[in-house]
OpenMM code with the backbone's topology and positions (N, CA, C; nanometers):
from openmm import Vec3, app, unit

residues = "UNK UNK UNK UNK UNK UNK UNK UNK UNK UNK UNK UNK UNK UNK UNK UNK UNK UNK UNK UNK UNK UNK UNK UNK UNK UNK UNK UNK UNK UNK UNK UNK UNK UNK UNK UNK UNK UNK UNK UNK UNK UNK UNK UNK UNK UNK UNK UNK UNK UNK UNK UNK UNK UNK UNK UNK UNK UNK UNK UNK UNK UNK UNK UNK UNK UNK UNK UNK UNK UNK UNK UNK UNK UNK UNK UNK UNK UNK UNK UNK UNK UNK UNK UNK UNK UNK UNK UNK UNK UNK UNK UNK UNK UNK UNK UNK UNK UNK UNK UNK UNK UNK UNK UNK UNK UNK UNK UNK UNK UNK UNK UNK UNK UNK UNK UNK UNK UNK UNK UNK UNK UNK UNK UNK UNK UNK UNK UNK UNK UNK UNK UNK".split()
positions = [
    Vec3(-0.9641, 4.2985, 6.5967),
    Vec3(-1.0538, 4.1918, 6.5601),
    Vec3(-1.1160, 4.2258, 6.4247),
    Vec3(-1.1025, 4.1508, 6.3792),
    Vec3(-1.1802, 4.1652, 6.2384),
    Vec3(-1.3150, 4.0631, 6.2006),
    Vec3(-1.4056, 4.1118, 6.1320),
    Vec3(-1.5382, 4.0751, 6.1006),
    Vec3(-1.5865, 4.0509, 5.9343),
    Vec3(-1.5525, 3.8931, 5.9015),
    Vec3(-1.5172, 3.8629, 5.7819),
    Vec3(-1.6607, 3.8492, 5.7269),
    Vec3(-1.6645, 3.9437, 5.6179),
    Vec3(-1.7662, 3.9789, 5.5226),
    Vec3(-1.8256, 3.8536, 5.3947),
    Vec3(-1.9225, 3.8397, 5.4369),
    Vec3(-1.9988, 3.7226, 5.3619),
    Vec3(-2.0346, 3.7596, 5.2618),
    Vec3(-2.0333, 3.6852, 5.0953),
    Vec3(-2.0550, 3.7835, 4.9190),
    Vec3(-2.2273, 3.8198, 4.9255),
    Vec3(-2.2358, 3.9096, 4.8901),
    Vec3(-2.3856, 3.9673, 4.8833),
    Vec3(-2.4831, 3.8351, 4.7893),
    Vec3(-2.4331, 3.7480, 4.7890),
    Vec3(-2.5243, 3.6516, 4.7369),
    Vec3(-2.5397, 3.5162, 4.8295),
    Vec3(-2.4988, 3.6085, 4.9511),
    Vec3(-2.5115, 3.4707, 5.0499),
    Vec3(-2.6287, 3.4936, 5.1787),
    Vec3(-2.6857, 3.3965, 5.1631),
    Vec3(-2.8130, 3.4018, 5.2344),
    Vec3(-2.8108, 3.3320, 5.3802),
    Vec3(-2.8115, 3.4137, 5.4778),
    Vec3(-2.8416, 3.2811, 5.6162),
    Vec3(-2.9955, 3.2392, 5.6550),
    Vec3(-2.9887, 3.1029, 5.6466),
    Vec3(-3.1395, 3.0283, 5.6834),
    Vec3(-3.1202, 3.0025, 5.8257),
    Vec3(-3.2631, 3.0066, 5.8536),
    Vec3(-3.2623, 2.9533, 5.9943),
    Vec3(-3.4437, 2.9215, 5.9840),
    Vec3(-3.4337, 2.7274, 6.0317),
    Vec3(-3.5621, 2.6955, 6.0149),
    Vec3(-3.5862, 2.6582, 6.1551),
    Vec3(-3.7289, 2.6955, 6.1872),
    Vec3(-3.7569, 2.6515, 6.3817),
    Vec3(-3.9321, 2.6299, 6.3116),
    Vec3(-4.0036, 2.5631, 6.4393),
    Vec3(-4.0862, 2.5379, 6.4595),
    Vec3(-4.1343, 2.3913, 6.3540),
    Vec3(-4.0367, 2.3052, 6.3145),
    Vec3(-4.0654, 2.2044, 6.2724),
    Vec3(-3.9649, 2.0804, 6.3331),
    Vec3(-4.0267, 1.9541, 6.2458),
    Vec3(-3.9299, 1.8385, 6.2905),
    Vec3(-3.8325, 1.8354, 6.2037),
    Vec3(-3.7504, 1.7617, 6.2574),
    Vec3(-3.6091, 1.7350, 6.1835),
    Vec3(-3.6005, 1.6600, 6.0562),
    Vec3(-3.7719, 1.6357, 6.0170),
    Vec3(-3.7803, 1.5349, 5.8822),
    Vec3(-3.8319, 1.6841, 5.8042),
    Vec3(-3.8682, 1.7468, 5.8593),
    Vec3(-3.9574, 1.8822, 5.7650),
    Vec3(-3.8183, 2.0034, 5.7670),
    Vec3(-3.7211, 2.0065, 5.8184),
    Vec3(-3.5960, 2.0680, 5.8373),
    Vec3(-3.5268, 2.0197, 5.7100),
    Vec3(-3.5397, 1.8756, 5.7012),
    Vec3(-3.4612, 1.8162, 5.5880),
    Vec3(-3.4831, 1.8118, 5.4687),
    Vec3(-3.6311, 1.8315, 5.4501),
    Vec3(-3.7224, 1.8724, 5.3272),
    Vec3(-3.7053, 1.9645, 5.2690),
    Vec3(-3.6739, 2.0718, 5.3477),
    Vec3(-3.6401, 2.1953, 5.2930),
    Vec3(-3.5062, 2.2416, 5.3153),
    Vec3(-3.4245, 2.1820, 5.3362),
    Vec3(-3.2849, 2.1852, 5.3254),
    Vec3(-3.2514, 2.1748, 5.2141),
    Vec3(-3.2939, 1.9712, 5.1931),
    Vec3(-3.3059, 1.9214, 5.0488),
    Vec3(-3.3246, 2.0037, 4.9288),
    Vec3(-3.4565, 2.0595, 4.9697),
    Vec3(-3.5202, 2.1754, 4.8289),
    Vec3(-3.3664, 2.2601, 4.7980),
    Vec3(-3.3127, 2.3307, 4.9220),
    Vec3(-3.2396, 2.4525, 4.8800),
    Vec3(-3.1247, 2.4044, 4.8659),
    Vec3(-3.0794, 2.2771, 4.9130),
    Vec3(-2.9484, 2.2423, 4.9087),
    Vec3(-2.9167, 2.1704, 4.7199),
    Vec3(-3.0559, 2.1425, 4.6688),
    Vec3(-3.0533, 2.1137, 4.5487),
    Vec3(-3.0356, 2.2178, 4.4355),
    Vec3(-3.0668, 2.3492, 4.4976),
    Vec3(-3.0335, 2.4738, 4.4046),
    Vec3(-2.9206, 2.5439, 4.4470),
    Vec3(-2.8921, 2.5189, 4.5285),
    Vec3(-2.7530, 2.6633, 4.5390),
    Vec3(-2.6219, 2.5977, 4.6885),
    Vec3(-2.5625, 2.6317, 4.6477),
    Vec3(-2.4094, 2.5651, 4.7052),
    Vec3(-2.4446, 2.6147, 4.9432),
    Vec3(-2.4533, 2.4942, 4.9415),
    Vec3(-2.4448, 2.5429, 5.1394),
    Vec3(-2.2964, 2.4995, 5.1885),
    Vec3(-2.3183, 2.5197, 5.3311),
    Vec3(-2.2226, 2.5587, 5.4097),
    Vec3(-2.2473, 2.4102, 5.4555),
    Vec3(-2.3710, 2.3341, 5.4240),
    Vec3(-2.3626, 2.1544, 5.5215),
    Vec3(-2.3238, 2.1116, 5.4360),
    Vec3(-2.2707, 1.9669, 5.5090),
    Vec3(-2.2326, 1.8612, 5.4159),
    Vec3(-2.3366, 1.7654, 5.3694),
    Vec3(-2.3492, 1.6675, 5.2988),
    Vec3(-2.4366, 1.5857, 5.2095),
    Vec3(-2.5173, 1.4950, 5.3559),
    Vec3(-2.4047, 1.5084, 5.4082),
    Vec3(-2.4807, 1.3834, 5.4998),
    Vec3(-2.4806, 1.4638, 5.6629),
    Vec3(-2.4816, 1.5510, 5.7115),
    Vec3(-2.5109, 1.6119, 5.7932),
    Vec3(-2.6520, 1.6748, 5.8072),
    Vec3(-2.7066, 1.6106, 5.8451),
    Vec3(-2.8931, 1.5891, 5.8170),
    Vec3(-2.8989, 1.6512, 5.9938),
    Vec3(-3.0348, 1.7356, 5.9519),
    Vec3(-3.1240, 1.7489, 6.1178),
    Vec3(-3.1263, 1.6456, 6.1707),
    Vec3(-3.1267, 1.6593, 6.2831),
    Vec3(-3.1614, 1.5649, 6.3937),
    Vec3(-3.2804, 1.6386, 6.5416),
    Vec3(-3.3279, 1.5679, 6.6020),
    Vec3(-3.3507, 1.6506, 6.7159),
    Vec3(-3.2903, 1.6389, 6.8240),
    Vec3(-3.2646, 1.7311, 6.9284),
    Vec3(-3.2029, 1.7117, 7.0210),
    Vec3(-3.2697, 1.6858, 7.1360),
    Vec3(-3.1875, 1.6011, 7.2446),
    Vec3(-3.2440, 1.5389, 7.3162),
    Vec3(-3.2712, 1.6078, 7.4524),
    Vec3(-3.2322, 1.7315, 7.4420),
    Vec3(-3.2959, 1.8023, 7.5647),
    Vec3(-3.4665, 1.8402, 7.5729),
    Vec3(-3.5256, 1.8338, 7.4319),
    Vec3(-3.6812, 1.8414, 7.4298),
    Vec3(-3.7109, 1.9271, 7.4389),
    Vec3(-3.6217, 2.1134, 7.4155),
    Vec3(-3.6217, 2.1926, 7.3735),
    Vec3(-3.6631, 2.2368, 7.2410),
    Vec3(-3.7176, 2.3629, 7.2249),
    Vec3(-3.7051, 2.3919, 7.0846),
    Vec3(-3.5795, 2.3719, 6.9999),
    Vec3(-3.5598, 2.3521, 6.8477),
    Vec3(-3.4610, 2.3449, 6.7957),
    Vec3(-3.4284, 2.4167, 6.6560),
    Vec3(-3.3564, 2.4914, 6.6896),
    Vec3(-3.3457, 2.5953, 6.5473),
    Vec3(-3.2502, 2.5149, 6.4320),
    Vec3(-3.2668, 2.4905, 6.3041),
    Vec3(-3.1755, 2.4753, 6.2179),
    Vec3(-3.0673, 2.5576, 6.1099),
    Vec3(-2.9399, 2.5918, 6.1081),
    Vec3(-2.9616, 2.7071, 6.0337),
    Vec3(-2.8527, 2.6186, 5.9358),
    Vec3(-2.8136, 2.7506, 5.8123),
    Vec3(-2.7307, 2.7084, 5.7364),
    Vec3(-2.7028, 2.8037, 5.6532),
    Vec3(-2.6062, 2.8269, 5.5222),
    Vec3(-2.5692, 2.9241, 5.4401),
    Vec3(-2.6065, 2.9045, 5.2924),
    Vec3(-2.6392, 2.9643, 5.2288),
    Vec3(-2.6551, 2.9232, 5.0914),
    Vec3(-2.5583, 3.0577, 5.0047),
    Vec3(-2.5031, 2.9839, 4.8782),
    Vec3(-2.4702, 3.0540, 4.8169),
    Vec3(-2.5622, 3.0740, 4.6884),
    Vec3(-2.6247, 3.1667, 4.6612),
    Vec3(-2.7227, 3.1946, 4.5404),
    Vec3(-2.6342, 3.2327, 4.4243),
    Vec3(-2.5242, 3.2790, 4.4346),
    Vec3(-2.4546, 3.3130, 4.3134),
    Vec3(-2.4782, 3.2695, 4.1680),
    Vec3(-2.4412, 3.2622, 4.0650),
    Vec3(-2.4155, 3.1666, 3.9518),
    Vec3(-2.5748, 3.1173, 3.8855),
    Vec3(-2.5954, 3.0278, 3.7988),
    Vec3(-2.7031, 2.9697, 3.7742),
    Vec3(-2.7288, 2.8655, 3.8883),
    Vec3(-2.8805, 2.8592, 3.9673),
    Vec3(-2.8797, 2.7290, 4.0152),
    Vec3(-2.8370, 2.6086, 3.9656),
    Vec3(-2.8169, 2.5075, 4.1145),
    Vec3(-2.7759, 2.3828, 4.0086),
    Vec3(-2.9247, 2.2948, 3.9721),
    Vec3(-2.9430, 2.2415, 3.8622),
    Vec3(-3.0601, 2.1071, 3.8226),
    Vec3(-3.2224, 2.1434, 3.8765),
    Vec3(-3.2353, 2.2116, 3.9396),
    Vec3(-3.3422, 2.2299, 3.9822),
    Vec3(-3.3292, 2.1998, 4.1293),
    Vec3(-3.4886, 2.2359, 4.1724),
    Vec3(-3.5123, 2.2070, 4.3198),
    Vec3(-3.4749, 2.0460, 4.3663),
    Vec3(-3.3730, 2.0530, 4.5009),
    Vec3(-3.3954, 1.8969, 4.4981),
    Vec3(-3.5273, 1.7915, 4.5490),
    Vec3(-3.5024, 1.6972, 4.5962),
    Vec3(-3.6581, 1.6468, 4.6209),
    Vec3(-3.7393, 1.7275, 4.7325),
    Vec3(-3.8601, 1.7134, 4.7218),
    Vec3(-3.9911, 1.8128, 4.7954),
    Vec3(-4.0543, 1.7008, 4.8333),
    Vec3(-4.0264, 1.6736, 4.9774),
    Vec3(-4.0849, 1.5825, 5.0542),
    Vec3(-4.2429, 1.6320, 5.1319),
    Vec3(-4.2887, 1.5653, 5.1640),
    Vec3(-4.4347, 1.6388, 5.2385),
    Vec3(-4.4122, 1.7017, 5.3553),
    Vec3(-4.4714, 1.8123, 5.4167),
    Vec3(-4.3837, 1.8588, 5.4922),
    Vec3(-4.5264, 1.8100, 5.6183),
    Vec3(-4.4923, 1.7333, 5.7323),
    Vec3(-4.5598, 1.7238, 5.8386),
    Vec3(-4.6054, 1.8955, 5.8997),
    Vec3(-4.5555, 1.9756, 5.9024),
    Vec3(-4.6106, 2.0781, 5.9421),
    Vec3(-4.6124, 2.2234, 5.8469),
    Vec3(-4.6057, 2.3235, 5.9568),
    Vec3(-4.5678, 2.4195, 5.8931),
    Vec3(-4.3965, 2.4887, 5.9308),
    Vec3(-4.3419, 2.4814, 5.8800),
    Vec3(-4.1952, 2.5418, 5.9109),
    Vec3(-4.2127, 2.6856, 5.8979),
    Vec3(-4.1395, 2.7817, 5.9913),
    Vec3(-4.0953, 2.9015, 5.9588),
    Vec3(-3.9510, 2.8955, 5.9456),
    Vec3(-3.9410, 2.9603, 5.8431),
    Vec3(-3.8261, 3.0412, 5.7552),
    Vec3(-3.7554, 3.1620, 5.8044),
    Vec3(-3.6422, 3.1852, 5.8641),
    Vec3(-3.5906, 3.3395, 5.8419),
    Vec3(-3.4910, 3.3403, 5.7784),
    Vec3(-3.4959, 3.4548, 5.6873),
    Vec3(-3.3283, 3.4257, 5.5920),
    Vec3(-3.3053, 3.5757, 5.6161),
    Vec3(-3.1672, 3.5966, 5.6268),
    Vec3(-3.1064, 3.7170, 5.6002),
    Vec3(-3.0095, 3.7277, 5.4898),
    Vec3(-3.0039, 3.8253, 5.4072),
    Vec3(-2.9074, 3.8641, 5.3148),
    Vec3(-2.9175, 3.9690, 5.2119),
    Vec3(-2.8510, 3.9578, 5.1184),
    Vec3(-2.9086, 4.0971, 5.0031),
    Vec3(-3.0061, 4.0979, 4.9725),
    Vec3(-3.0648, 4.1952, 4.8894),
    Vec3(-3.2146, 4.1718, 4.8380),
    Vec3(-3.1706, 4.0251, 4.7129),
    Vec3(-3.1001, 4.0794, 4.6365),
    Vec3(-3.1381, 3.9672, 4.5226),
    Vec3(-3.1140, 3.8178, 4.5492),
    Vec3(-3.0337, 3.8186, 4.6723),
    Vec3(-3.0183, 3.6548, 4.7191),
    Vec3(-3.1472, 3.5762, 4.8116),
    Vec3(-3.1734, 3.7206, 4.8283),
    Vec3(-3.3051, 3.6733, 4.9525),
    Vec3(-3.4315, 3.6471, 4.8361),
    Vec3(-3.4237, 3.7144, 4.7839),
    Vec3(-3.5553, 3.7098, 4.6477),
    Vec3(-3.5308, 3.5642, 4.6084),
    Vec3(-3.4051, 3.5044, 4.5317),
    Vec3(-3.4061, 3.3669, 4.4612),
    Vec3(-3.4201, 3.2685, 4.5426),
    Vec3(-3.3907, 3.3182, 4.6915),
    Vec3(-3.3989, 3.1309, 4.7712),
    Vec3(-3.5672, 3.1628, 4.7885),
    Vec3(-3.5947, 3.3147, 4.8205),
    Vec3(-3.7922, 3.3154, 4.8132),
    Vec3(-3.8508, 3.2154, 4.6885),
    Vec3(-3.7740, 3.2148, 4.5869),
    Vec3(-3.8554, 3.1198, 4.4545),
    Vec3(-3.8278, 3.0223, 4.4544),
    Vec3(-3.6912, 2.9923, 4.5087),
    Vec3(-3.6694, 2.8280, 4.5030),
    Vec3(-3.7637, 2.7439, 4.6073),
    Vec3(-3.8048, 2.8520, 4.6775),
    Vec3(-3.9031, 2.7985, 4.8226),
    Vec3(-4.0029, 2.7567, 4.7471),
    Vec3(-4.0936, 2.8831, 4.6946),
    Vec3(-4.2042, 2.8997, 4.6434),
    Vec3(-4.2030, 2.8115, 4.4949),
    Vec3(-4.1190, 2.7126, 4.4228),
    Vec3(-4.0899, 2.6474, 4.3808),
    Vec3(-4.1374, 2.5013, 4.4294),
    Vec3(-4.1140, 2.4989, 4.5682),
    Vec3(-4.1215, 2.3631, 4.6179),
    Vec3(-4.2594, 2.3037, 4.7031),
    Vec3(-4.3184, 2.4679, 4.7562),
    Vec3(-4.4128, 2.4699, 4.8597),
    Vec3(-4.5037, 2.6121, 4.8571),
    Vec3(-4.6029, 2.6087, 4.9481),
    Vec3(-4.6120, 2.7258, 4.9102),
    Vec3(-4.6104, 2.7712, 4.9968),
    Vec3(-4.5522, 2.9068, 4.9740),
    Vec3(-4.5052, 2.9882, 5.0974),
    Vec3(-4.5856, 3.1148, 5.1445),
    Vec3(-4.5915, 3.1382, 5.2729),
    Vec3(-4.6756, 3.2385, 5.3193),
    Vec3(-4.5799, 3.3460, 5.3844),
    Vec3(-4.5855, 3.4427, 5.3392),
    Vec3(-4.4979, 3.6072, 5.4027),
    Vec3(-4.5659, 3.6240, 5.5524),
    Vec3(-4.4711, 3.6050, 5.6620),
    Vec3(-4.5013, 3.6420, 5.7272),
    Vec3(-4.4403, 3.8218, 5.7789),
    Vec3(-4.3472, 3.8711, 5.7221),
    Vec3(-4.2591, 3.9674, 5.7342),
    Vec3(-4.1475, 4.0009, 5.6607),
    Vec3(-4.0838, 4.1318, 5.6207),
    Vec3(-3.9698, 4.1615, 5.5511),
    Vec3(-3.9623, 4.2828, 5.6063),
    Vec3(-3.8295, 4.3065, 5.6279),
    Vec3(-3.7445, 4.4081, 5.6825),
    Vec3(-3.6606, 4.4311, 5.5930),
    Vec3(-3.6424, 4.5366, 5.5256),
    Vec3(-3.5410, 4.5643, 5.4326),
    Vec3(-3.4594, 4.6819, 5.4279),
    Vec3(-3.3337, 4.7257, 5.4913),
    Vec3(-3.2206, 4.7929, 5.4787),
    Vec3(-3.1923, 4.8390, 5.3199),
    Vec3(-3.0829, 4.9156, 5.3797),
    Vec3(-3.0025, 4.9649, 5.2473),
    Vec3(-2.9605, 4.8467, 5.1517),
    Vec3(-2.8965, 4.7478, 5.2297),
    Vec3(-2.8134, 4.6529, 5.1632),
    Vec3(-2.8541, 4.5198, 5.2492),
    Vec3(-2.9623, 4.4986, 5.2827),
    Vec3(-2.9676, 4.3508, 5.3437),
    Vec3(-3.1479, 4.3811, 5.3456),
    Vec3(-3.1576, 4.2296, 5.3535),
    Vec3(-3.3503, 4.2234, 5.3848),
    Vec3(-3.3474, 4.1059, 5.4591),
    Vec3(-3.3919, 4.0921, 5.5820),
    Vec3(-3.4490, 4.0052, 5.6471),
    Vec3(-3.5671, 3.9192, 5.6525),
    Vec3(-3.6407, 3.8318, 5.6101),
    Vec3(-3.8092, 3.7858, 5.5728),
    Vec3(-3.7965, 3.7110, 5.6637),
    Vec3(-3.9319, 3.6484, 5.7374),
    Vec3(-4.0204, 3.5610, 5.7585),
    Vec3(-4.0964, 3.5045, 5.6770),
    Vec3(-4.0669, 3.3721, 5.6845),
    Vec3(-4.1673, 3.2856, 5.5590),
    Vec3(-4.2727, 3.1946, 5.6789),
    Vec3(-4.3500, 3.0996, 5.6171),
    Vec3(-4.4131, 3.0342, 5.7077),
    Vec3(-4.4267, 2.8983, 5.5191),
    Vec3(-4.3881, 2.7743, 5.5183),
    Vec3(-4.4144, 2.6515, 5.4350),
    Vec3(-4.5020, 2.5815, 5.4693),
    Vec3(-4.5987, 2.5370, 5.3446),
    Vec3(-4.6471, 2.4109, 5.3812),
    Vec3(-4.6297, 2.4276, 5.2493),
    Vec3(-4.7136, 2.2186, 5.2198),
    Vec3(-4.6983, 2.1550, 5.1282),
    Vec3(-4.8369, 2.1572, 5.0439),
    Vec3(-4.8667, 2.2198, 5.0506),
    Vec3(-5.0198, 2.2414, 4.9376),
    Vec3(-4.9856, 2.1948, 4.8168),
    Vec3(-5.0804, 2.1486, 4.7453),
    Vec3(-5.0566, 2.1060, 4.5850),
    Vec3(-5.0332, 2.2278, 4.4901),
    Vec3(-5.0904, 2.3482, 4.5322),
    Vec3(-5.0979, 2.4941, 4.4594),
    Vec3(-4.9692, 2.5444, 4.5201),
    Vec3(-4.8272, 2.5389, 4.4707),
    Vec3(-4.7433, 2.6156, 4.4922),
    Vec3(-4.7369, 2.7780, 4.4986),
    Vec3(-4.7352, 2.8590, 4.5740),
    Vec3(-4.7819, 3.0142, 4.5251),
    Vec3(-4.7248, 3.0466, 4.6479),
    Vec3(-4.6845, 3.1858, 4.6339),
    Vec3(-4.6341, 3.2696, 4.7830),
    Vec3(-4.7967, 3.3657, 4.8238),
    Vec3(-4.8144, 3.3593, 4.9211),
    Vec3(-4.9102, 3.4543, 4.9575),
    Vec3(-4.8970, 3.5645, 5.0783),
    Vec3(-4.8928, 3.6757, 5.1064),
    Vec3(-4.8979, 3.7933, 5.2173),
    Vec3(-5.0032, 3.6973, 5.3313),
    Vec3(-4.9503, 3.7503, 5.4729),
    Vec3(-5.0228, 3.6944, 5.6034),
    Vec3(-5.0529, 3.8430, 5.6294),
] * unit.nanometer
topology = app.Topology()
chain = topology.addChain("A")
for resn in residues:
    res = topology.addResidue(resn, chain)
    for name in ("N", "CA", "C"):
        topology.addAtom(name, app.Element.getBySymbol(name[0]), res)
């Protein structure tokens, strides 16, 4: 069995504790800077078991972003963030965040070759990352 290796500039998201309109907000944001694994029109939804619902997805940070952040909708709550990947991929989707919203550190775990964070978003007018 083999275990196919993802480029050190690839980041996995995974957004929980929001709705599927605040999932899409910040999809939007990251899907406007750097190449994912969804398609254009494969949007959150919620599911109808009335369970929690995790969203995840891939980003490629490689290259120059594209155009900027895409649109930054208001976010009804607060979303948490976990991304895993290299340090320098995990650092640029941290700014493209902190770009759009402002973001609060809830945690980072950082390995030899990978860093794990907790973010926590909202939509404040003062964009800025801040330590919890």
């Amino acid at each position: 069995m083999s275990v196919q290796q993802l480029p050190a500039s690839t980041v996995h998201v995974m957004l929980g504790d929001c709705s599927a309109a605040d999932a899409k907000s910040v999809l939007a944001v990251l899907s406007g800077r750097f190449t994912a694994d969804r398609e254009g029109a494969d949007e959150p939804h919620e599911s109808a078991s009335g369970r929690p619902t995790v969203w995840t997805a891939l980003f490629d940070t490689a290259g120059h972003p594209r155009g900027g952040a895409g649109p930054v909708g208001e976010l009804s709550g607060q979303p948490t963030v976990e991304a895993q990947g290299g340090p320098r991929a995990t650092q640029r989707l941290r700014e493209a965040l902190g770009a759009a919203f402002t973001v609060h550190e809830l945690g980072t775990e950082a390995g030899d070759q990978e860093v794990q964070m907790k973010l926590r978003l909202d939509s404040s007018t003062a964009h800025e990352t801040r330590s919890v």
